[in-house]
N, C-alpha and C positions, 0 to 999 in steps of 0.2 A: 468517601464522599466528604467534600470538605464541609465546615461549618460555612451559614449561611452571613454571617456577617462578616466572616474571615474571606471568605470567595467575594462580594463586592468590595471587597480591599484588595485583594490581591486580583483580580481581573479587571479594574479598573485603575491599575497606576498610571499616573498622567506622566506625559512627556516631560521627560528633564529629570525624574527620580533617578537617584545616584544610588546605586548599593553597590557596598562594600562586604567584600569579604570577610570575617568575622577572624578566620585563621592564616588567609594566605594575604588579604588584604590587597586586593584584587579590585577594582572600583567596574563599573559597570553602569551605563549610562542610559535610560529608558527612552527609546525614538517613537516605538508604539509598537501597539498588539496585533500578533501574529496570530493569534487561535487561545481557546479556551475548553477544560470539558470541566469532567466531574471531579479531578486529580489537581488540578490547577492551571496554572496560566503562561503562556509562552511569548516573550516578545523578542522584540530587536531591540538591540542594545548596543552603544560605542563603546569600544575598549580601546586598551593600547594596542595592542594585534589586528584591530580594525572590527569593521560589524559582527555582530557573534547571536546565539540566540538564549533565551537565557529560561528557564521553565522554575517559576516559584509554586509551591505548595506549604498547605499547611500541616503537610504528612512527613514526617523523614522515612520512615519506611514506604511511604511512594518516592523518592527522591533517590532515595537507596537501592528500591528494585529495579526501577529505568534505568540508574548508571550502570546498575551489573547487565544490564542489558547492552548500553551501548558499548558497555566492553567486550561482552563475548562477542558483537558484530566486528570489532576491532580485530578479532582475533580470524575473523574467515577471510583465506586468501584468494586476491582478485578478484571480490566481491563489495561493493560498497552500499552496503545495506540499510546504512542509517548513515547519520551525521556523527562527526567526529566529538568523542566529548572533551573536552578542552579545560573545566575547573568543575568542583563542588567545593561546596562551603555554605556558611551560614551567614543569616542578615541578619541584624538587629533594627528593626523596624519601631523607631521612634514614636511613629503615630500612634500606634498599636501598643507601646510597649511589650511587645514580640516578638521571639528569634524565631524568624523563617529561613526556611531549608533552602536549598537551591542549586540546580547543575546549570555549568555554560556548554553548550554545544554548538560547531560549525553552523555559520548561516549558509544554506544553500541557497541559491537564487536561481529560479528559474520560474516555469508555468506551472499549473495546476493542470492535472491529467485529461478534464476536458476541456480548457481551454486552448487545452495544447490542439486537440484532434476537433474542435472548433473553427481552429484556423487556419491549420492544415491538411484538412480533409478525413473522412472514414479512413480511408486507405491505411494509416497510419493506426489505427487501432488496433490489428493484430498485431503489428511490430512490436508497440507497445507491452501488448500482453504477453505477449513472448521474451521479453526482455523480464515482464512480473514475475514470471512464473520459474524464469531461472534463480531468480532473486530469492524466491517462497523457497524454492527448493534447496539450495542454499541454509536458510533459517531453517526447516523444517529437519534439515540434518543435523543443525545442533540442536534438537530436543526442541527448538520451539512452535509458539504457532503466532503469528500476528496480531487475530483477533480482531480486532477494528480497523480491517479493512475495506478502505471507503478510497474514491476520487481525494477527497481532502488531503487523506494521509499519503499521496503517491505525488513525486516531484518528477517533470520533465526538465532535466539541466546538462548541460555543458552543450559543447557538439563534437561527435555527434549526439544528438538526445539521447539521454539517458538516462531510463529510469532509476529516483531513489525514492527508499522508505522513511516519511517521517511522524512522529509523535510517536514514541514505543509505548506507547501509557497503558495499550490493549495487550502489549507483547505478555504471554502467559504461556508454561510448560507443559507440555503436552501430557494429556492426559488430568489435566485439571480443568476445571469450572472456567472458562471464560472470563477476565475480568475485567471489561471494556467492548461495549459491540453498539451499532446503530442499527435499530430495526430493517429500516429496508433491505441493509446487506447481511444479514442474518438469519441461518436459514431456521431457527428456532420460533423467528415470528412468524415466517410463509407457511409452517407447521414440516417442515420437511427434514427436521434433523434437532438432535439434541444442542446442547451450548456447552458440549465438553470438547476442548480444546485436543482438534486431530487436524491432521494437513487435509482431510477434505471440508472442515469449516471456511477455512481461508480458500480453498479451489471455488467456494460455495457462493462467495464475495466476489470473486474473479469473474464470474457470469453473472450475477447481479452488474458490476460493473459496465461490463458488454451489452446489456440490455440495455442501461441505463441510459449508455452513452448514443443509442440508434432513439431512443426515448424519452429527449434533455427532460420532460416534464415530469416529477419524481410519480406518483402513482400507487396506491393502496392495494394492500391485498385483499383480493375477494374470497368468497367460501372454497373454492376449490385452488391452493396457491400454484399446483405446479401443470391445472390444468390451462389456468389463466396466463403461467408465462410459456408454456411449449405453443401455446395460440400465437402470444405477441411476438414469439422467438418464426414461427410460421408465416407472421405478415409483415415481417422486414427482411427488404432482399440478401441486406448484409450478414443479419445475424441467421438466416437459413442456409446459409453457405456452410456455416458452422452449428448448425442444429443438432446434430448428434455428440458432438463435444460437448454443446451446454447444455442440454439434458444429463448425461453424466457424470459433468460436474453440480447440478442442480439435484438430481440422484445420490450424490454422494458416491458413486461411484468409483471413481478415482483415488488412490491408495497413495501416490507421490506428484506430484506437481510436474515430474519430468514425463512423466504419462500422458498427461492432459497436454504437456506443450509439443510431444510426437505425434499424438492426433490431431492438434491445432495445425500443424507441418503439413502432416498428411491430408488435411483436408482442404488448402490452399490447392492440390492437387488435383482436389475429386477424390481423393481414393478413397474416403472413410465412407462407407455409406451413412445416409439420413435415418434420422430415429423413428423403427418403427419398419424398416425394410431392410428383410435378410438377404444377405447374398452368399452362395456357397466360396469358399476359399480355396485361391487361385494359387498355382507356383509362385505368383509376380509378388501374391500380396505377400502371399509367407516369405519372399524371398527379402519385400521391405520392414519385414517385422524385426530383421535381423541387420539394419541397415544400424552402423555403428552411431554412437553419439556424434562424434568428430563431423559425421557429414553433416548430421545434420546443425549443429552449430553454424559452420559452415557457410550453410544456407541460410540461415539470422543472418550472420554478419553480413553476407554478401545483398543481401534484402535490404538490410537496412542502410548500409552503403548507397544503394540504388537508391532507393528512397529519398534521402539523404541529399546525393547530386540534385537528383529532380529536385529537391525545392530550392535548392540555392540558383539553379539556371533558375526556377519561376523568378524568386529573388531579382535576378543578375537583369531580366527582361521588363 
């Protein structure tokens, strides 16, 4: 938690502050603020290389455990999990007479996760979350967990869209204390889970999200959290499509992110039954239990292709 006179200095630098690199000597040009939490402050910044994003704090050991972070995302192949990190270094902070810590990381440019499915329709929400959850999956292999996973932290960019992870401030190793979460998406608040960092924490935020997003209006929890959401999850047509999904990841249910994104597959199908209704097991279903990863990637890409065309004809009309 930063000091409170240090956090209105450093979450308030006005356009035009110059910082300079302490050791590589590096200069960095302030355009204006990108986001802010408990860890520090992140903006847009000119450099030589062009727009960049630049996260100050008054911690070097928070400056220190995000870089190692965004290196070990460096390190997973065909996955772009985060932004790329591009410098660390120190400022000498005049005003203050202070040396503040600081990493530069890729500016990615694009929408915010509901703006994105704002514009262009529900439909585009599962794509979405299907693209997250290979992502999660991914992290969750190298030992970690996200943790503060919220709309905020999730970028729709390039084309085709695609989703990326940003601010790692929450990213924490599994099996540890959580160190960064936002109530609503946390199932510690709804009462339905601990805040020790497991891949069905982050599954746990994946359906708050979903909810969230048939729900723009954010919304409290009441006495009973998860009787309150299987109801809201029951009176929206979209998210009842997928009801048995998001109960078991609201459950905690789910063990890997790749689980959750097979039944999310199968439920675009009808195949998964609704939460709350058994059904005996068929040759067909056992025979899709066994159905390889490959196909169903497959079937993402080829979806989201589809997808994809359709908006650019709406575009093109």
């Amino acid at each position: 938690m930063m000091n409170p006179i240090l956090k209105n200095r450093l979450c308030k630098l006005p356009a035009g502050t110059v910082i300079v690199g302490k050791w590589h000597k590096q200069a960095y040009k302030i355009v204006k603020p990108l986001g802010n939490g408990a860890n520090g402050a992140v903006y847009l910044a000119e450099s030589k290389k062009g727009l960049v994003a630049i996260k100050v704090s008054d911690s070097s050991t928070t400056i220190t455990s995000e870089v190692n972070v965004l290196k070990r995302f460096s390190k997973v192949q065909g996955a772009a999990l985060g932004p790329s990190l591009l410098d660390m270094d120190d400022w000498w902070d005049q005003k203050i007479n202070r040396t503040i810590p600081f990493y530069v990381m890729e500016y990615i440019k694009g929408e915010d996760f509901f703006s994105f499915i704002r514009k262009r329709g529900k439909e585009w929400l599962v794509i979405l979350v299907l693209q997250l959850l290979s992502a999660l999956e991914q992290l969750h292999e190298e030992g970690w967990v996200f943790g503060d996973l919220k709309p905020e932290n999730v970028l729709v960019a390039g084309n085709p869209p695609t989703i990326r992870l940003l601010d790692v401030g929450g990213t924490t190793l599994q099996g540890r204390a959580v160190k960064e979460f936002t109530e609503f998406y946390d199932r510690g608040y709804w009462g339905l889970g601990s805040r020790k960092a497991d891949p069905a924490y982050d599954l746990f935020a994946v359906a708050m999200m979903m909810i969230h997003a048939c729900y723009p209006t954010k919304f409290e929890r009441k006495e009973n959290g998860r009787k309150q959401l299987f109801t809201m999850i029951q009176a929206d047509a979209t998210l009842r499509k997928y009801e048995h999904v998001l109960m078991k990841a609201i459950d905690g249910s789910y063990v890997r992110a790749m689980d959750m994104k097979r039944e999310l597959v199968a439920a675009i199908h009808h195949d998964v039954p609704r939460a709350g209704i058994k059904q005996s097991p068929s040759r067909k279903q056992h025979h899709k239990k066994k159905r390889s990863g490959m196909i169903e990637t497959a079937f993402i890409v080829v979806t989201l292709l589809c997808m994809y065309a359709l908006y650019l004809y709406g575009q093109i009309l």
